[in-house]
SEKEBA-54001 format. One record per residue (C-alpha): residue in one letter; x negated, y, z. Coordinates in steps of 0.1 Angstrom, whole numbers, padded with zeros to 4 digits, always signed. Each point is the difference from the previous one (the first is absolute). Last residue first. Layout:
<pts>
aXYZ
...
</pts>
This chain:
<pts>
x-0203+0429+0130
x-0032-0011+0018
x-0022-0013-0028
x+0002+0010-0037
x-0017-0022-0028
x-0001+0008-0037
x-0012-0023-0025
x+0000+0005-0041
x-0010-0026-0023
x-0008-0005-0033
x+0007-0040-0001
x-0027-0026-0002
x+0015-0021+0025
x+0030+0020+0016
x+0016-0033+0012
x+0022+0009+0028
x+0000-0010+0031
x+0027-0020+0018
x+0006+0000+0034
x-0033+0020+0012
x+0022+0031-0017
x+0021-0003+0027
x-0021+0003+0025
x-0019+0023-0018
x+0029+0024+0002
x+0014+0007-0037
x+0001+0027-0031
x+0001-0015-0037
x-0006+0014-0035
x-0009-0029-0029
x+0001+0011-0031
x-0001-0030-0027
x+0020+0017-0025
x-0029+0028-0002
x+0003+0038+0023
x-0021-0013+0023
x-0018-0033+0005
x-0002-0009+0034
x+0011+0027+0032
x-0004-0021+0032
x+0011+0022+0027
x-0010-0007+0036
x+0018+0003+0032
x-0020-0006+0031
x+0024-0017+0024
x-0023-0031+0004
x-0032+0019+0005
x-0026+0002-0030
x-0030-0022-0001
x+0013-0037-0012
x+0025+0015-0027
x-0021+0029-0014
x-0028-0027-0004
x+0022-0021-0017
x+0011+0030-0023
x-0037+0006-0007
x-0010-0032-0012
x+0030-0006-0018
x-0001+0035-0019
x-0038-0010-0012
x+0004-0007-0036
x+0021+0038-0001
x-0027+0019+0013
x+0015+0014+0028
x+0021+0031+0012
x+0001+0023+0027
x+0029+0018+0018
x+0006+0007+0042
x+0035+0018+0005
x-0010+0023+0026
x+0018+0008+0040
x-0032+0012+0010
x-0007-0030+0029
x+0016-0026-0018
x-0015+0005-0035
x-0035+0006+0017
x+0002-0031+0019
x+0014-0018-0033
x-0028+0015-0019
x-0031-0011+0022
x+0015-0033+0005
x-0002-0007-0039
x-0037+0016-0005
x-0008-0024+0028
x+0011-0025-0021
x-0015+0013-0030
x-0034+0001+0019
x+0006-0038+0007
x+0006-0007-0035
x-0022+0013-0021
x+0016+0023-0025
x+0005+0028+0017
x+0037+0019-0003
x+0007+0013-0032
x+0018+0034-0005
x+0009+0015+0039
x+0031+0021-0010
x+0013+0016+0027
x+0038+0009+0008
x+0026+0025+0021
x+0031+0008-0015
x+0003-0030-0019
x+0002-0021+0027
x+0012-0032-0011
x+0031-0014-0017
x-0022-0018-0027
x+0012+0013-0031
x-0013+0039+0009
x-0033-0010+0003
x-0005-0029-0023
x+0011+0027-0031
x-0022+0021+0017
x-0033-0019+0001
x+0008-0020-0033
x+0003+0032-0021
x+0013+0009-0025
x+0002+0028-0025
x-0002+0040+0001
x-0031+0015-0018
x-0025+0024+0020
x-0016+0026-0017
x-0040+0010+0012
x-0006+0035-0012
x-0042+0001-0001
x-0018+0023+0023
x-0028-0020+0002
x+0002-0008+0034
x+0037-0010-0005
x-0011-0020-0026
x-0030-0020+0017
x+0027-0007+0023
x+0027-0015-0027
x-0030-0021-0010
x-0011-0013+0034
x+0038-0012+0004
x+0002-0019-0031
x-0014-0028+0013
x+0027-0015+0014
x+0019-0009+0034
x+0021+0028-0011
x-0016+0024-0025
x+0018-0013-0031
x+0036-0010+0007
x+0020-0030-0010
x-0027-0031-0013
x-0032+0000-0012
x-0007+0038+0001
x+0002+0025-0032
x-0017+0030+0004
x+0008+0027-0035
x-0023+0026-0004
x+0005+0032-0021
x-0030+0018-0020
x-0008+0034+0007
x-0037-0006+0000
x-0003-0005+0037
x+0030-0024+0000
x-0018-0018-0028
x-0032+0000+0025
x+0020-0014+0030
x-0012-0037-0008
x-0039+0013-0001
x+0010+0009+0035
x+0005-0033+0015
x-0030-0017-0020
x-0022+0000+0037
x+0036-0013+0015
x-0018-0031-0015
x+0030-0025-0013
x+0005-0037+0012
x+0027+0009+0020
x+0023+0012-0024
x-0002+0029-0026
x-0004-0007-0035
x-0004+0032-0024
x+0021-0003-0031
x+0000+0023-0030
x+0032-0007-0024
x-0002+0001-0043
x+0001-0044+0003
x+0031+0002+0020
x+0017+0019-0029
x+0033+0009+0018
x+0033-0008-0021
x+0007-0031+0027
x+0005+0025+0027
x+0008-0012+0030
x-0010-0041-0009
x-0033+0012-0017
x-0006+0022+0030
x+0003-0029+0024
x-0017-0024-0021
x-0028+0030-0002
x-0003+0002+0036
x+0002-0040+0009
x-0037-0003-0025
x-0012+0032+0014
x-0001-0010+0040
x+0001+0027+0026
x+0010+0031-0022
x-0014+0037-0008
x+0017+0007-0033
x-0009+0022-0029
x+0023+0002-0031
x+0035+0017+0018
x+0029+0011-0019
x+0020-0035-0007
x-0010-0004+0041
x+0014+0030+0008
x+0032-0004-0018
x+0007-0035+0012
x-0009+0007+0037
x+0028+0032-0004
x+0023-0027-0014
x+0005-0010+0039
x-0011-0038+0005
x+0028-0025+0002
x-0005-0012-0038
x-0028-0012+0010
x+0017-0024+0029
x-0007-0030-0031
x-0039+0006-0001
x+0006-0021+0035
x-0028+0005+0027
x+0008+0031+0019
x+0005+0022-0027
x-0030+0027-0010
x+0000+0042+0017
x-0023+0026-0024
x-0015+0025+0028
x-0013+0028-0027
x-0029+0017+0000
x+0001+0032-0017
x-0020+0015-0024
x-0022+0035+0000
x+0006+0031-0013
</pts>
């Protein structure tokens, strides 16, 4: 028979919220000595922290992130093949979001391998349904360009499309460069845009808050090097 891969949720950036993920994570992770993850060092402080009892040094790691050559993709499936089960741990919330993890759960599915998905957060939803938006109708757009004028037009692009279908518009940042992209937000979209700034979810420091950009012109927020959220919704 062969293994299954399993979709292992992390916190949001506080090993303290731990105790918030179902016991099911616990129990797959004790069972589990191959993982798939984006960064080893953060994957076995995470599995340490779960399940202190685990023998890190007795675990298989393959690193997936953007330095990796999707030519190794399949040699990370071979457990799977041999009836060994896969664990894919992410950064942060959900793998196969705005991660990695994606082409693996594919080559699965073209291998015929069970993919199991584990319930825990994540930053996309939990902004979602916090911000007041529509929740019936979203997209989620990842990162936006990096250089600045094509983010810009990136930015128009979304709150057109956000008016004209009626669709909460959400991406995200790299957290050093929040500033940078909520000024832009501020100078590109129209005055009665609403925008949802969703910092640092599910820590002490959360930060969840839907306003106009008028308003939010008349004090901004300081979201420096903050996991970040943004969602933007024109014409309500």
């Amino acid at each position: 028979m062969k293994g299954k891969i399993f979709l292992i949720p992390t916190t949001l950036g506080s090993e303290e919220i731990l105790k918030g993920l179902p016991a099911e994570v616990k129990t797959s992770v004790e069972s589990i000595s191959c993982f798939i993850v984006e960064n080893v060092r953060t994957a076995r402080r995470f599995i340490k922290k779960l399940v202190p009892d685990k023998i890190i040094d007795e675990i298989t790691f393959f690193e997936l992130n953007e330095h990796s050559n999707p030519v190794n993709y399949n040699e990370y499936i071979t457990p799977a093949l041999s009836g060994t089960d896969i664990g894919i741990i992410s950064e942060a919330g959900n793998p196969g979001i705005a991660d990695p993890g994606a082409e693996i759960v594919k080559l699965a599915h073209q291998n015929d391998i069970q993919v199991i998905p584990l319930v825990g957060p994540s930053s996309i939803l939990l902004a979602l349904i916090s911000s007041g938006l529509n929740g019936q109708n979203f997209a989620f757009n990842g990162y936006l360009p990096v250089e600045r004028s094509e983010r810009i037009r990136k930015i128009q692009s979304l709150e057109n499309r956000s008016k004209s279908e009626q669709q909460s518009q959400i991406f995200m940042e790299t957290p050093y460069r929040n500033m940078k992209m909520l000024e832009d937000i501020l100078t590109t979209c129209k005055p009665s845009t609403l925008l949802c700034i969703a910092a640092d979810i599910t820590l002490q420091t959360e930060f969840i808050k839907t306003k106009s950009i008028v308003d939010w012109k008349k004090k901004i927020p300081q979201i420096d090097k903050r996991p970040c959220i943004f969602i933007i919704h024109s014409g309500l």
